[in-house]
N, C-alpha and C positions, 0 to 999 in steps of 0.2 A: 219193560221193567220200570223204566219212569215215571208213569201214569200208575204202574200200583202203588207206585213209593209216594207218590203226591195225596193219592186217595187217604193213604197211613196219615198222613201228615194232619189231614182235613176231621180224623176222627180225634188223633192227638189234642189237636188245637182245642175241641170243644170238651176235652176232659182237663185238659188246662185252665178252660174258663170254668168251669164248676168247682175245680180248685179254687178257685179264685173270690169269688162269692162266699166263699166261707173264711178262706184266711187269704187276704189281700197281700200279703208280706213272703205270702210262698209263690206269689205269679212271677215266672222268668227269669229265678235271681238264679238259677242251676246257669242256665245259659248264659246270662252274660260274665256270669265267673270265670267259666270258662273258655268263653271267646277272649276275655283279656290277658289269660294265664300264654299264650304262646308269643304274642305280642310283645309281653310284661318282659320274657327271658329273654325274646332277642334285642331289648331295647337296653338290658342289662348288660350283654356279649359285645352289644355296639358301643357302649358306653367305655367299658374296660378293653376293648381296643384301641379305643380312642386316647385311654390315660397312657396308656402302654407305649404307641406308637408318637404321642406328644415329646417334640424334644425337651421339653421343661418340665420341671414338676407343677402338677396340680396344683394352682393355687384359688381364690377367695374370685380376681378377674375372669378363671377359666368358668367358673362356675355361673358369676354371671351374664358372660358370654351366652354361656350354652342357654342356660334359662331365658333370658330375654329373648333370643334368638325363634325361640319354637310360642312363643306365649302367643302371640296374635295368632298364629296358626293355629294353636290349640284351642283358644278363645271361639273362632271362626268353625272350627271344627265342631264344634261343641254344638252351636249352634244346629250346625246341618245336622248333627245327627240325633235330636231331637225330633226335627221334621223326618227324616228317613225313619227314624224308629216309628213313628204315627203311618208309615205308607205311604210317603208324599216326598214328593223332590223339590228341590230349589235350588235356581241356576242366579237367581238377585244377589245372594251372598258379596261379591267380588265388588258388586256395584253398590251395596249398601253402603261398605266396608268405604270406597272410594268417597260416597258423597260424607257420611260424617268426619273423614279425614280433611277435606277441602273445606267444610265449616270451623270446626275447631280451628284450624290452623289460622285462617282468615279475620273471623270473628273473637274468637277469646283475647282477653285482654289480660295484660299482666295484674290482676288482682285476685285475692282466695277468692273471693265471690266470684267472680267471673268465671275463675277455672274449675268450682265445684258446680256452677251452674252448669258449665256447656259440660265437662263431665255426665251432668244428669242428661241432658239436653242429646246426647251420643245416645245413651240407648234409648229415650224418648225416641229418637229419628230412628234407629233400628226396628222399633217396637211399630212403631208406624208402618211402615214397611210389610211386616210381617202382618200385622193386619188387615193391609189392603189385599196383600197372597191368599190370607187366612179366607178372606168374606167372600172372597171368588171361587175358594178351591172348597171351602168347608160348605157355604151359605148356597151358593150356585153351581156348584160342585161342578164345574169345569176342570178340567185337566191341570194338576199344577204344574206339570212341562209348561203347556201352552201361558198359564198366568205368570209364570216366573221369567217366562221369555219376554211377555208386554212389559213386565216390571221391571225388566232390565233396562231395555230400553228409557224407561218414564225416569227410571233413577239415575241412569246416566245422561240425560238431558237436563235433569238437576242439578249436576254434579256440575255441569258444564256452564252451567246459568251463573252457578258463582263462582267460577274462572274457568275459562280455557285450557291455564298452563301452572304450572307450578309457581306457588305463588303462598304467600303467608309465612306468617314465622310462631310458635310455641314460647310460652312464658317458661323462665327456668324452672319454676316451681312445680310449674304441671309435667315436667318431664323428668323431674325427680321424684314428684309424687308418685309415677307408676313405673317408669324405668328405673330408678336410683336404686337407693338401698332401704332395707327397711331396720336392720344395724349393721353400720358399717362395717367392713372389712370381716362377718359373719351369714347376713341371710339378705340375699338379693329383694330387694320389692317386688321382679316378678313373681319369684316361687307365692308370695303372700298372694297376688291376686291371683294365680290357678289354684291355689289351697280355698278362698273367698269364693271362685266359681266353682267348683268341685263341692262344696258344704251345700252350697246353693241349691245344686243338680243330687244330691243327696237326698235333701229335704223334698224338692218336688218329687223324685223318684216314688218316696214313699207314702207321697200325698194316694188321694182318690183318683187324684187325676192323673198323678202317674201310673195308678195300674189301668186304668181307664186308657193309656196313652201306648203301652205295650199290647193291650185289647185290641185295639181297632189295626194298630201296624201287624197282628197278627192273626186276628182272624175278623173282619170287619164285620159282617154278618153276625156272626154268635157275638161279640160284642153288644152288637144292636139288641139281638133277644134276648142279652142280660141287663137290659137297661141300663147299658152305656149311653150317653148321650155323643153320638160321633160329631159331628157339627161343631159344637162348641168345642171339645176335645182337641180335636183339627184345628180349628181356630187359635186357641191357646198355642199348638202346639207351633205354628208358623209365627205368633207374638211373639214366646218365648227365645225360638231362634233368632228372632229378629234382634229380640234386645241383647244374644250373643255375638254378633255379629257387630252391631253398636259398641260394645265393648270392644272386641278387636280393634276396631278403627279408631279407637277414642287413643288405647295401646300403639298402634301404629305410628299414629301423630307423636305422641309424647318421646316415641322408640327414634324415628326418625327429623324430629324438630320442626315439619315444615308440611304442606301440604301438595298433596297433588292429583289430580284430577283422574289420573290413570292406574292409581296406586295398586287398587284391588283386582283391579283385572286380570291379571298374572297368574292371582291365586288360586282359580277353579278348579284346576288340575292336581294343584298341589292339596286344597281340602278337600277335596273327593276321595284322592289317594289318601290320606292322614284318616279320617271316617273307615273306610274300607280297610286300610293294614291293620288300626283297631278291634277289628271284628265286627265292627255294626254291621248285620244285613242291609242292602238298599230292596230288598223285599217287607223290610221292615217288621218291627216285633222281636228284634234282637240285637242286643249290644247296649250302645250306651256313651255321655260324653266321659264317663273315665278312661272308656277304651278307645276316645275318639284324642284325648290331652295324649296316651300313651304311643298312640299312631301319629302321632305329629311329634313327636318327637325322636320316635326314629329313624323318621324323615329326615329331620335336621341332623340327628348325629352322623346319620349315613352320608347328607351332605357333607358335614365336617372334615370325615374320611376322606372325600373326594382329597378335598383341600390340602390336608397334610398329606398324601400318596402326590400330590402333584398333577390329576387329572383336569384335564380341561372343564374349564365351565359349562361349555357345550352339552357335555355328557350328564350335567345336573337335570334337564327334564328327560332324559332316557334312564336315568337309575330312578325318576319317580314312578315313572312310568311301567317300569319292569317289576317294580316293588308292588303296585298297584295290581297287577295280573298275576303277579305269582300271589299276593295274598288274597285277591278273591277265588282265585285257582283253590288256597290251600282252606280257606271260607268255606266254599261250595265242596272239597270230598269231606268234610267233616260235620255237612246238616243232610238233611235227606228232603229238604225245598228246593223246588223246582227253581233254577234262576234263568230260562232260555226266553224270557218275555219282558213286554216292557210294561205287562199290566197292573203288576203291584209298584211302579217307581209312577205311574203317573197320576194318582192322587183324583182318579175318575171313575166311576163305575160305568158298564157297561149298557144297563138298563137304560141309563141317561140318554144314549144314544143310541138306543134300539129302535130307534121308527125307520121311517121308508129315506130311502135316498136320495129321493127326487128331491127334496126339499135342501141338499147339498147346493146346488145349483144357486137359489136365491140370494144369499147373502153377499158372497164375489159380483155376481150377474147387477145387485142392486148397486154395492157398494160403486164398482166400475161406472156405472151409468150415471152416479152421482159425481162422482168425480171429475167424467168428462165435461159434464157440464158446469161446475166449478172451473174448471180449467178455461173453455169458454168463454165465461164475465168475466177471469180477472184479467188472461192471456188476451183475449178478444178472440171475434173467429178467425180472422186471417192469422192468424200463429198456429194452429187449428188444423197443418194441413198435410202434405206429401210428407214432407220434412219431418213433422210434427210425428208421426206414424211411425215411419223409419227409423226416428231416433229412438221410441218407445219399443218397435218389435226387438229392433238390436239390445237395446239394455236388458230387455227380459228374456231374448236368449239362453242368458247363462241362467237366471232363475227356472227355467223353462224347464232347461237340463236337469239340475238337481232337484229342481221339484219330483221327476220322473225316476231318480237314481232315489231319492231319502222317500218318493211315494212308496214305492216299490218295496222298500224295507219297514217303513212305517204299519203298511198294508199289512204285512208278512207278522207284526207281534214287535218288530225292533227299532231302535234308533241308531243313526250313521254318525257319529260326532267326529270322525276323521275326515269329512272336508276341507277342511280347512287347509293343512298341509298335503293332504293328498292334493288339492290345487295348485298348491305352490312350488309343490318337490315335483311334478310334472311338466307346470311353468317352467323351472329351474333348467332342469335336462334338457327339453326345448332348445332354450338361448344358450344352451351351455355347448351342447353335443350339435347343433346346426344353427351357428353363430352368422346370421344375415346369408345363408348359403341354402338354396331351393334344391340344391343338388341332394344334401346331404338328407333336407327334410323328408326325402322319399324313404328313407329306412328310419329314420327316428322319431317319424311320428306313429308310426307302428309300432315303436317299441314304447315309445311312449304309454299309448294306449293301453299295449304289453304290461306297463309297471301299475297302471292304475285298475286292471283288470286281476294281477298279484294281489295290489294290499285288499282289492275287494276278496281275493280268497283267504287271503291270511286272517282278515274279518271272521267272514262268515266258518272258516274253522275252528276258532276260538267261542265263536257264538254256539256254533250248530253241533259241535263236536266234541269239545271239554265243556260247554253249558254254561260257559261266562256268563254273564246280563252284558247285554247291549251295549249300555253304556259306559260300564266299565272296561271293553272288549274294546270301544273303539276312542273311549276318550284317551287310554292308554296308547295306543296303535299312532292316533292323532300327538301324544309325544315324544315317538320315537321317530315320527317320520319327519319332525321338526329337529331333533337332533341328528338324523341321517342329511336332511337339507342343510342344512349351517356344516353341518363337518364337509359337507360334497365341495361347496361354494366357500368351504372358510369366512363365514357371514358376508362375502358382499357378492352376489349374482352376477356373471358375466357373462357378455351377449346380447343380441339382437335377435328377435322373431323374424324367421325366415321371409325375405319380401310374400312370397304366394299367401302366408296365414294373415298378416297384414292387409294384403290386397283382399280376400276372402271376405274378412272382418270391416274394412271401411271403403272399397269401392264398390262399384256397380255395376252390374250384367243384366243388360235389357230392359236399365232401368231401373232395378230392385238389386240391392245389396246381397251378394251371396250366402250370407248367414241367413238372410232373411228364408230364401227358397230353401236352405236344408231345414231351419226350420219350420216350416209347414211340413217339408217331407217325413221330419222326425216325430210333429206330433201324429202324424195319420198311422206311424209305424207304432208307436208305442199305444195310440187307443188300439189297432188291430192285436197288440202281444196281449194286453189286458183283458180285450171282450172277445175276442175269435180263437185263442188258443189254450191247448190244454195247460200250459203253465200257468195263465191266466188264472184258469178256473184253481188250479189247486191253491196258487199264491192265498186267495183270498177264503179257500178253504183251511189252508193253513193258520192267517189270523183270526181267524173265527173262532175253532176247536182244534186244537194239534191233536188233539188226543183221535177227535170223531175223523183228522183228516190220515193222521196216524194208520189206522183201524180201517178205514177204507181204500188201503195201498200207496196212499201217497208217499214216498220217499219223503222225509221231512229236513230230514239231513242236507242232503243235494237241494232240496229247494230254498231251504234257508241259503245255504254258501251261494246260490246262483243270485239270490236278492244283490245280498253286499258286493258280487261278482259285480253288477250294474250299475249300483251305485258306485261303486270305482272307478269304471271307466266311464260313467258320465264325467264323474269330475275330473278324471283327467282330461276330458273332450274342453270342460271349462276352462281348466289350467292352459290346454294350447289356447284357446278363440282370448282370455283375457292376458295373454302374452303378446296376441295378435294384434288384440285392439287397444293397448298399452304401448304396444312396441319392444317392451323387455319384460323381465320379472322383477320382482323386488320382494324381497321377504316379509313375511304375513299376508301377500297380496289376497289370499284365499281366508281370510279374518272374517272380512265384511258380509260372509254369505253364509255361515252357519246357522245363526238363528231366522235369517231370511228362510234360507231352505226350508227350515221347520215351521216357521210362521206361512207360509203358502200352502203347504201342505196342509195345515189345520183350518186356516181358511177356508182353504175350499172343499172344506166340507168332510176331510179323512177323518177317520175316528181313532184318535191317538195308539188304543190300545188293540189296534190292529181287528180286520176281517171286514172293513168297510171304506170305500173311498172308489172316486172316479177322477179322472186325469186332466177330462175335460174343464172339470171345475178347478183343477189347482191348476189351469192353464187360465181361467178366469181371475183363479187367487192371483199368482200371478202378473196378469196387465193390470187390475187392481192397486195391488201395493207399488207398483213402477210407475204409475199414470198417478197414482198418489206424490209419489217421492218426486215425480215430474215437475209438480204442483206446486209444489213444497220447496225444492230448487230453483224453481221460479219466481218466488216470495219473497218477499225482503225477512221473512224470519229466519231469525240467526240459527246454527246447526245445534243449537241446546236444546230449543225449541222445536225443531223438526223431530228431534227424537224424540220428545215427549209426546207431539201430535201422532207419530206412528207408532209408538207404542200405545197408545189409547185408542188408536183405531182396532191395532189387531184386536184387543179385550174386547172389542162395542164387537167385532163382528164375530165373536167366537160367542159372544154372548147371545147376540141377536140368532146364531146359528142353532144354537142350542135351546133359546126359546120356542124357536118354531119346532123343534123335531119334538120339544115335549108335550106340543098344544094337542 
């Protein structure tokens, strides 16, 4: 029934676009009225709860509490879903948002000139940004998961170049100018600049280019043969966000008075959510930033709630999170598009990637070879050697893992963004439940396993079974299991990795470190599940055509939940070995590896949008970016600098990857 409903979908679209070609002003405006109408009520119900449940009366501060409060996010918001309405994702946001706040605050000076300048100079640096996304994802039409991953990186080594830590201070004027008021003791200065960004996103709406920009996020092909121009369109459309995004941060600084390097990071979760309870599709071609300012702000009021009910802070990313799934839940029964892939969120076609395999191999294979010899002239060769080896198979280890848990799903059509804490909330129970005791480790690494082999199904039912998108399925999953960690531990982790996982992790048997012998044994197991078994074969019959793997008896269902199944207890496998080889846990410890995961994977050689990839090579990807990072830790260049060099590597080698598969 879902493959006929998608077919419906595919003839719709193209009588949509022939609408369109005659009266530009009738494309799409049915739908996103409607996606903002149930949003628009509950944000009204939240709102007069809030005045109801307030001990004081409503006054002139409550007002611009509330408004200032949601404007960066809405701002931010706005942004994303501009690029999601085009078909295309972006994960730089958080990081843009961070380097213009850590400018402003550092470099502006207390003068009108100065503070109108670097004002301008905020969304110049968003605007930039977005066109470096744009020219890779529109112009070389790589994957914008994969471009926005490098550009995360590249932006937070900027970020970082112009301080490490919180640091700088805001002129009064510039923080009256956007937070103040715009008449006192009557109408907030934020409401003016969301009314200022809302005309704005109005006017483009109804430009060429904004029907041109609903076009392609909805049906890219008929687009094309209506003489849309997609390329520029795409381009534009990651500019545009960009320069929302520049405004967030500019908002931010003035909001908060001071700068800091980490500011934006926080927010991913929270504008994704805010986009999504909006209405906007992240299959793209529907919604919009008014219903992206109305999604972020029922965010905020529902935070509010928390606040006056007396609930823990804690519980602030699990109410985003729940809010996030129940409105893509209530999103998806009310379209009749498919949302169980991650091929319309990744801003790549598949044609791009339609050549032979084999050529997966060279770009890891080369990158690696280059490296080591770099590594060589500036380490010299005697550093070069047993040691040398052993430190690099153990570090890539735990990449090794999740390369194999996020292949596995990537293959399949999906992406895993619950990592993170799923490493950590594993980590956590570890030291928690077998505190320095080898006795107890005998039943609670089992269950351990047990727990990350759960959230991988409560994954893959949310994906495979109510028809989430991927990413919504697990960036949400990813903060609840962050709010289950912090309530478990009451933010601070207690305990010791049992001596034997310790010992596993950093001594040696025969010579060779025991992590190192499981892993050989785990990569042999996992090329055999991949090329000798029938799961194998369907896996990657599955991302290829669900429909033709559907239609040929594959269970699609079960096979999807068995992905995420994998990729859960790989990470929990990682959560014990970096508790192991840490000694304890510590909160976010599983931070570090989420975009690693996915930048290995695409390295070596998987094709984002799933039914293509081999293991061997993201086992190459892999020692690659570790023997890079090796390199790179060994350098006198400072950690701002190392992120911008590996963020420029993975683009050169997705680039060069995709050069050759098109030659």
């Amino acid at each position: 029934m879902k493959y006929r409903r998608a077919s419906k979908i595919k003839v719709s679209t193209m009588s949509n676009l022939s609408a369109m070609q005659t009266d530009p002003a009738r494309s799409f405006r049915l739908p996103i009225r409607l996606d903002a109408e149930m949003p628009a009520a509950i944000l009204v119900l939240l709102f007069a709860v809030q005045i109801l449940m307030s001990p004081t009366r409503f006054s002139y501060f409550d007002l611009n509490y509330i408004s200032a409060g949601g404007t960066a996010l809405s701002l931010a918001a706005m942004g994303l879903a501009i690029v999601v309405v085009s078909g295309g994702l972006d994960l730089s946001a958080g990081a843009t948002i961070s380097l213009v706040n850590i400018v402003l605050a550092t470099q502006m000076q207390n003068t009108p000139l100065s503070q109108a300048g670097y004002g301008i100079l905020a969304l110049l640096i968003g605007a930039a940004v977005g066109a470096f996304n744009g020219f890779f994802v529109a112009v070389l039409r790589i994957p914008s998961i994969v471009v926005t991953i490098s550009s995360m990186f590249i932006v937070q080594g900027m970020t970082l170049l112009v301080s490490e830590s919180p640091a700088g201070s805001v002129p009064e004027g510039f923080k009256q100018a956007l937070a103040g008021s715009a008449i006192p003791g009557i109408l907030p200065m934020p409401l003016v600049i969301l009314a200022i960004a809302a005309a704005v996103w109005l006017y483009l709406k109804n430009t060429r280019w904004g029907t041109a920009l609903y076009a392609i996020g909805s049906d890219e092909e008929g687009a094309k043969y209506s003489g849309v121009s997609v390329p520029v369109t795409r381009f534009l459309a990651f500019v545009v966000g960009g320069m929302f995004y520049g405004a967030a941060g500019a908002f931010i600084t003035a909001q908060t008075g001071s700068g800091d390097p980490l500011v934006g990071n926080p927010m991913l979760l929270t504008i994704f959510a805010a986009v999504v309870v909006g209405g906007t599709s992240l299959e793209g071609g529907r919604g919009g930033c008014i219903s992206a300012i109305i999604g972020a702000y029922v965010l905020r009021v529902a935070g509010n709630l928390l606040l006056i009910v007396g609930v823990s802070s804690y519980f602030g990313t699990l109410v985003e999170s729940l809010v996030l799934l129940v409105a893509a839940f209530v999103q998806l029964a009310g379209t009749q598009r498919s949302s169980d892939s991650l091929r319309a969120l990744s801003g790549g076609l598949r044609k791009v990637f339609n050549r032979s395999q084999r050529t997966a191999f060279a770009a890891p294979k080369i990158g690696l070879v280059v490296v080591l010899v770099a590594t060589v002239f500036y380490l010299g060769i005697d550093r070069v050697g047993a040691h040398y080896l052993s430190s690099v198979l153990v570090l890539s280890s735990f990449l090794i893992l999740l390369a194999f848990g996020q292949g596995v799903v990537v293959i399949s059509g999906g992406l895993d963004l619950s990592i993170p804490w799923t490493i950590t909330f594993c980590a956590i129970a570890l030291t928690s439940l077998a505190p320095g005791d080898n006795t107890a480790a005998v039943w609670v690494i089992p269950l351990v396993l047990f727990l990350g082999m759960l959230i991988g199904a409560c994954n893959g039912v949310l994906v495979a079974l109510l028809r989430l998108p991927a990413i919504v399925a697990t960036l949400g999953m990813n903060g609840i299991l962050q709010t289950i960690a912090l309530l478990y531990c009451n933010g601070t982790p207690s305990g010791f990795a049992p001596p034997i996982v310790r010992w596993f992790m950093n001594r040696s048997l025969f010579g060779v470190k025991p992590v190192v012998w499981f892993l050989v044994a785990f990569v042999l197991l996992a090329l055999f599940v991949l090329t000798r078994t029938v799961f194998g074969r369907r896996l990657y019959a599955l991302g290829s055509n669900r429909r033709a793997a559907y239609l040929s008896g594959v269970n699609v269902d079960a096979a999807l939940v068995l992905t995420y199944v994998i990729s859960g207890v790989c990470s929990a496998i990682v959560g014990i070995f970096l508790a192991g080889f840490d000694g304890q846990a510590t909160l976010g410890m599983g931070d570090a590896y989420l975009l690693p995961s996915i930048a290995v994977v695409v390295v070596g050689g998987t094709l984002v949008t799933g039914g293509r990839g081999h293991f061997l090579s993201m086992v190459l990807g892999v020692l690659f970016l570790v023997t890079l990072q090796v390199l790179l830790a060994g350098s006198n260049l400072p950690n701002a600098t190392r992120s911008i060099v590996f963020g420029a590597v993975i683009i050169a080698a997705v680039v060069a990857l995709n050069e050759r598969r098109t030659t």
